[in-house]
Biotite code that builds the C-alpha atoms (Angstrom):
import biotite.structure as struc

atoms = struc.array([
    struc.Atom([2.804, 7.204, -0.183], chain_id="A", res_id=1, res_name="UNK", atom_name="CA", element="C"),
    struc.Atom([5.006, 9.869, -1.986], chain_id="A", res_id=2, res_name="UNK", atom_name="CA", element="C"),
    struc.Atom([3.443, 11.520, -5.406], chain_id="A", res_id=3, res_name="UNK", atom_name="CA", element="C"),
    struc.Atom([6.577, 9.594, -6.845], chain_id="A", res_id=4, res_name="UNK", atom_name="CA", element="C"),
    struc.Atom([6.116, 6.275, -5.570], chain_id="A", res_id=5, res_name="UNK", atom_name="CA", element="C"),
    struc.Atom([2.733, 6.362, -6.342], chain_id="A", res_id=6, res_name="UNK", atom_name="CA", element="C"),
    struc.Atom([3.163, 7.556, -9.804], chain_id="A", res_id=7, res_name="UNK", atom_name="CA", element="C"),
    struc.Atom([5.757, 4.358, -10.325], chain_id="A", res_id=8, res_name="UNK", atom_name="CA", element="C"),
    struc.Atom([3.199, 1.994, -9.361], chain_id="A", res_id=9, res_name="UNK", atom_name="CA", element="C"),
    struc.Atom([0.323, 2.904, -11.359], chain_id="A", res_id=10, res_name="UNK", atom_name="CA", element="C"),
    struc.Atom([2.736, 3.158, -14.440], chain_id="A", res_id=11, res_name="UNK", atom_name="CA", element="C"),
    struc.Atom([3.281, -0.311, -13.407], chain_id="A", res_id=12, res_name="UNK", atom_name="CA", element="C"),
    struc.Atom([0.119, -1.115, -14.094], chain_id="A", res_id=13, res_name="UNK", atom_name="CA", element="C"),
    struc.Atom([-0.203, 0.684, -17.656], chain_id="A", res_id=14, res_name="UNK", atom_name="CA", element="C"),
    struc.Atom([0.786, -2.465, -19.402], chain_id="A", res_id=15, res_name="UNK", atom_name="CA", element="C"),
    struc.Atom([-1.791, -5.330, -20.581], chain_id="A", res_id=16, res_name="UNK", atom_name="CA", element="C"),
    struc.Atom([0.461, -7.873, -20.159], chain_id="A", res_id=17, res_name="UNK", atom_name="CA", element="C"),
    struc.Atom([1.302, -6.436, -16.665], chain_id="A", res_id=18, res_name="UNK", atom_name="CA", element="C"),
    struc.Atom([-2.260, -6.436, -15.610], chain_id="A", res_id=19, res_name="UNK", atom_name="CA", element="C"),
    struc.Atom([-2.342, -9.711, -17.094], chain_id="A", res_id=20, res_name="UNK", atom_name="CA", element="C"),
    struc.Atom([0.705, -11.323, -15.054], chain_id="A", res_id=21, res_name="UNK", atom_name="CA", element="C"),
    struc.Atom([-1.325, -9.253, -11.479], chain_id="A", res_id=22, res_name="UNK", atom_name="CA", element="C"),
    struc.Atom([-4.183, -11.670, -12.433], chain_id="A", res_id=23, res_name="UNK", atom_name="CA", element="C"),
    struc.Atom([-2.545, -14.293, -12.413], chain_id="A", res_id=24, res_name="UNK", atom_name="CA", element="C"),
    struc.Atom([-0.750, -13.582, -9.404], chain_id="A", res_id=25, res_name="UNK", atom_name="CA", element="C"),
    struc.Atom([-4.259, -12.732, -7.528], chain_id="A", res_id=26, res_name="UNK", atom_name="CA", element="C"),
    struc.Atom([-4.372, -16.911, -6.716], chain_id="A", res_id=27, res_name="UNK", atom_name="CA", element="C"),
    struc.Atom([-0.828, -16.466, -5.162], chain_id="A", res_id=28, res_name="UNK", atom_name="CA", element="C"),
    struc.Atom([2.394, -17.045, -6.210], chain_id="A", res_id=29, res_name="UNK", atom_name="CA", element="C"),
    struc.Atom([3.314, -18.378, -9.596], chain_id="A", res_id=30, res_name="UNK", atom_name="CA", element="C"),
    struc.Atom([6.954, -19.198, -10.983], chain_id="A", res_id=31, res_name="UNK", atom_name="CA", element="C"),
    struc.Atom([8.310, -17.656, -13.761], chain_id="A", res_id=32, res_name="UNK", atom_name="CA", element="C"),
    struc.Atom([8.011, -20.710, -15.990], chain_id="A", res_id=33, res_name="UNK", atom_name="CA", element="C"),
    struc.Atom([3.635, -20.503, -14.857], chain_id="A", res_id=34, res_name="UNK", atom_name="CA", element="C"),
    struc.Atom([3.507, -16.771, -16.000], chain_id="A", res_id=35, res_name="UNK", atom_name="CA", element="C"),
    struc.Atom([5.524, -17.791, -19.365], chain_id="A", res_id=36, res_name="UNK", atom_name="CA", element="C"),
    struc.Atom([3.278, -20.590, -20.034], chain_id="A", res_id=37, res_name="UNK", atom_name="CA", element="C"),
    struc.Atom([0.141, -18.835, -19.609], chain_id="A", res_id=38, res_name="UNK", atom_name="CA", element="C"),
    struc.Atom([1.285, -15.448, -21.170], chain_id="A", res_id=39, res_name="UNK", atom_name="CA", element="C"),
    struc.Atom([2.821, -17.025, -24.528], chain_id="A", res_id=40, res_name="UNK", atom_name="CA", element="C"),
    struc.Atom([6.155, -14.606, -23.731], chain_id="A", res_id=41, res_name="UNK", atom_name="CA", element="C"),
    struc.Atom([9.869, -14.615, -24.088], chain_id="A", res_id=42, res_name="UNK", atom_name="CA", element="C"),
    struc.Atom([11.812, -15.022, -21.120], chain_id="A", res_id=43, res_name="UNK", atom_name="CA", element="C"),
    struc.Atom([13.100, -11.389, -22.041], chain_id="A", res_id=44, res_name="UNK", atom_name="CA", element="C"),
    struc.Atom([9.547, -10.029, -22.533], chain_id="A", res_id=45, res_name="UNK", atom_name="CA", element="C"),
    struc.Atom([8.820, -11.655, -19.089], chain_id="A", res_id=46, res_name="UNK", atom_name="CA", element="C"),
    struc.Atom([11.590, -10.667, -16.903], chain_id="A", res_id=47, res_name="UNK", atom_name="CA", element="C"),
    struc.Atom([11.066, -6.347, -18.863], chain_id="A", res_id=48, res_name="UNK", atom_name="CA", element="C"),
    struc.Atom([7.268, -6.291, -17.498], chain_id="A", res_id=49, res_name="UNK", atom_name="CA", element="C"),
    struc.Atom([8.847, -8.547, -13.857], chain_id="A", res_id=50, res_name="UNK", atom_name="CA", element="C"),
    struc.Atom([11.069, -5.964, -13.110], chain_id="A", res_id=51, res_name="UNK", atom_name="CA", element="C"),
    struc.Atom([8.982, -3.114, -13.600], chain_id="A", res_id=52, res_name="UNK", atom_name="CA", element="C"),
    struc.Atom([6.583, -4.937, -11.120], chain_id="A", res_id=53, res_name="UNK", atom_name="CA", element="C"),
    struc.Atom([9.327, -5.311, -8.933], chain_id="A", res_id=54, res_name="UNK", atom_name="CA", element="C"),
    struc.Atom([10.435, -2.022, -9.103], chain_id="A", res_id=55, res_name="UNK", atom_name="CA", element="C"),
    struc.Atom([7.307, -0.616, -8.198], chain_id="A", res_id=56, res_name="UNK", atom_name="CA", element="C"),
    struc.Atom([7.031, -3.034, -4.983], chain_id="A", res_id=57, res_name="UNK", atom_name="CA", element="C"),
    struc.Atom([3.595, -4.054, -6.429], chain_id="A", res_id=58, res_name="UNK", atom_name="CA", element="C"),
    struc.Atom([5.362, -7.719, -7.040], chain_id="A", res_id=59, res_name="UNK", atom_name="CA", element="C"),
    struc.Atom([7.759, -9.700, -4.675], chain_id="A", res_id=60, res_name="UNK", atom_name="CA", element="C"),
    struc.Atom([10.183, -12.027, -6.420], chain_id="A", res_id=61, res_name="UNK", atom_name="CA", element="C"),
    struc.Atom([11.704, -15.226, -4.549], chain_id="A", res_id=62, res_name="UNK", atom_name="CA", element="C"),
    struc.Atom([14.428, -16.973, -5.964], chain_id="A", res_id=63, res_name="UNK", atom_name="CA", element="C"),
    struc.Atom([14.085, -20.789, -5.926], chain_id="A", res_id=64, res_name="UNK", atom_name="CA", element="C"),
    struc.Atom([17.144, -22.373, -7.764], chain_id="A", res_id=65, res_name="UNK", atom_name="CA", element="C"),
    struc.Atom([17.024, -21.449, -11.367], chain_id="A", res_id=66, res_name="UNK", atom_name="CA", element="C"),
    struc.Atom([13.419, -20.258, -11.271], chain_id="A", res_id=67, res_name="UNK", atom_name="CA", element="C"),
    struc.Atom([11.842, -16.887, -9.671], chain_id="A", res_id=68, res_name="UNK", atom_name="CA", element="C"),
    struc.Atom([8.225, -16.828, -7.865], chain_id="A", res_id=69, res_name="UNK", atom_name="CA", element="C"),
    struc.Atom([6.764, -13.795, -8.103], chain_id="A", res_id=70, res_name="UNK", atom_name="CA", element="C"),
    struc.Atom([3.539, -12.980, -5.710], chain_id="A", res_id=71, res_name="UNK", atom_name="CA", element="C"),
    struc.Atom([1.464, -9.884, -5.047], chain_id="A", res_id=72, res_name="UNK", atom_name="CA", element="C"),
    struc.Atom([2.718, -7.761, -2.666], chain_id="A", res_id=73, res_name="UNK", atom_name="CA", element="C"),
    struc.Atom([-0.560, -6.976, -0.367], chain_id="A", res_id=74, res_name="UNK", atom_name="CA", element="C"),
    struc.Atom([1.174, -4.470, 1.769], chain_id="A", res_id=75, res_name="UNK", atom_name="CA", element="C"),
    struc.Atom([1.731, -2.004, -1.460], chain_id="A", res_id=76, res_name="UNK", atom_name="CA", element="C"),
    struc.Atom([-2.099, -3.139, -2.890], chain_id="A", res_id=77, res_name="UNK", atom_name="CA", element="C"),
    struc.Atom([-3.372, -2.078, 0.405], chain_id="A", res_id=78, res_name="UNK", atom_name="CA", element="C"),
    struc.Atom([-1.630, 1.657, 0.388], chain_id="A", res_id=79, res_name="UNK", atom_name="CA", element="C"),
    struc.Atom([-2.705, 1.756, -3.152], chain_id="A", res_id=80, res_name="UNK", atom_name="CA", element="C"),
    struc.Atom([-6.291, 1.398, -2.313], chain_id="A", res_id=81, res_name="UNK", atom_name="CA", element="C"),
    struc.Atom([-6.060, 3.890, 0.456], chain_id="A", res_id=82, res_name="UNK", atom_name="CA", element="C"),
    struc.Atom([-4.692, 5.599, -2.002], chain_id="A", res_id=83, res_name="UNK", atom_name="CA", element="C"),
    struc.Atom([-7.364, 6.012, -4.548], chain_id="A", res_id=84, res_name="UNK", atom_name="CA", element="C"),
    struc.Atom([-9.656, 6.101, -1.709], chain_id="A", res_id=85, res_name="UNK", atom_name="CA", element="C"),
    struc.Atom([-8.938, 9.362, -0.933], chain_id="A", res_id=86, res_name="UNK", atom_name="CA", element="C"),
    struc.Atom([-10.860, 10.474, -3.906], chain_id="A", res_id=87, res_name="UNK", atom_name="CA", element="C"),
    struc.Atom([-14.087, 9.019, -2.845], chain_id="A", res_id=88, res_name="UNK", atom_name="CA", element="C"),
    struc.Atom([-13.409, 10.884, 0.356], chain_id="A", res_id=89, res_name="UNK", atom_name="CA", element="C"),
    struc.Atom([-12.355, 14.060, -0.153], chain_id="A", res_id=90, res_name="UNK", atom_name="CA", element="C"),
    struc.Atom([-15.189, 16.682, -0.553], chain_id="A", res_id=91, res_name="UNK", atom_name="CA", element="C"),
    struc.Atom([-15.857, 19.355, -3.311], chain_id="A", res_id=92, res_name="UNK", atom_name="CA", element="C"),
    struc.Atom([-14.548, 22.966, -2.437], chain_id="A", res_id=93, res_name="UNK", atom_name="CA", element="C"),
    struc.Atom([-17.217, 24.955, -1.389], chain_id="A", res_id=94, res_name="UNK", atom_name="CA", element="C"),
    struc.Atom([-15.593, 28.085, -1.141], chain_id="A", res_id=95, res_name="UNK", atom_name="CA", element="C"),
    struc.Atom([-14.593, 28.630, -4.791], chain_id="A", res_id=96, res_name="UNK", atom_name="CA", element="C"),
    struc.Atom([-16.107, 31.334, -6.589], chain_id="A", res_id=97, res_name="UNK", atom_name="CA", element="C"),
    struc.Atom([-15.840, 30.560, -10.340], chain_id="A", res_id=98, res_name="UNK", atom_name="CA", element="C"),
    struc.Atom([-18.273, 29.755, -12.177], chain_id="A", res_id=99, res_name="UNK", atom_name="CA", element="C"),
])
């Protein structure tokens, strides 16, 4: 992942009502009228925080007549968590001489 990309997706995530909507979506996918039932939103509160999830790739929206599913996109979770586990990995500089 780019420094940008990954920079959009964790601002994706810098929202409580964002992480909110990703919990929900953990089950699977959810329509639109789901999330706004469980999240006590506006449609236009809803569909701000859905396209910054979609933006980010972190969400995939299907259209299904007047209604959108949204559903985790596992692909982008997955580079994520390689992601972060690079810092787990990566190993303190030995060679530095400050102090």
């Amino acid at each position: 992942m780019k420094y940008n990309e990954i920079a959009v997706l964790f601002k994706a995530l810098c929202d409580e009502n964002r992480v909110k909507i990703m919990e929900l979506l953990k089950n699977g996918e959810k329509c639109a009228c789901i999330l706004l039932e469980e999240l006590q939103i506006s449609q236009s509160t809803l569909s701000h925080h859905m396209k910054i999830l979609s933006e980010s790739e972190i969400v995939i929206a299907r259209k299904d007549g007047k209604w959108t599913h949204y559903s985790i996109n596992e692909h982008k979770i997955n580079e994520a968590n390689a992601y972060l586990m690079t810092y787990l990995t990566t190993k303190k500089d030995k060679d530095c001489s400050c102090k």
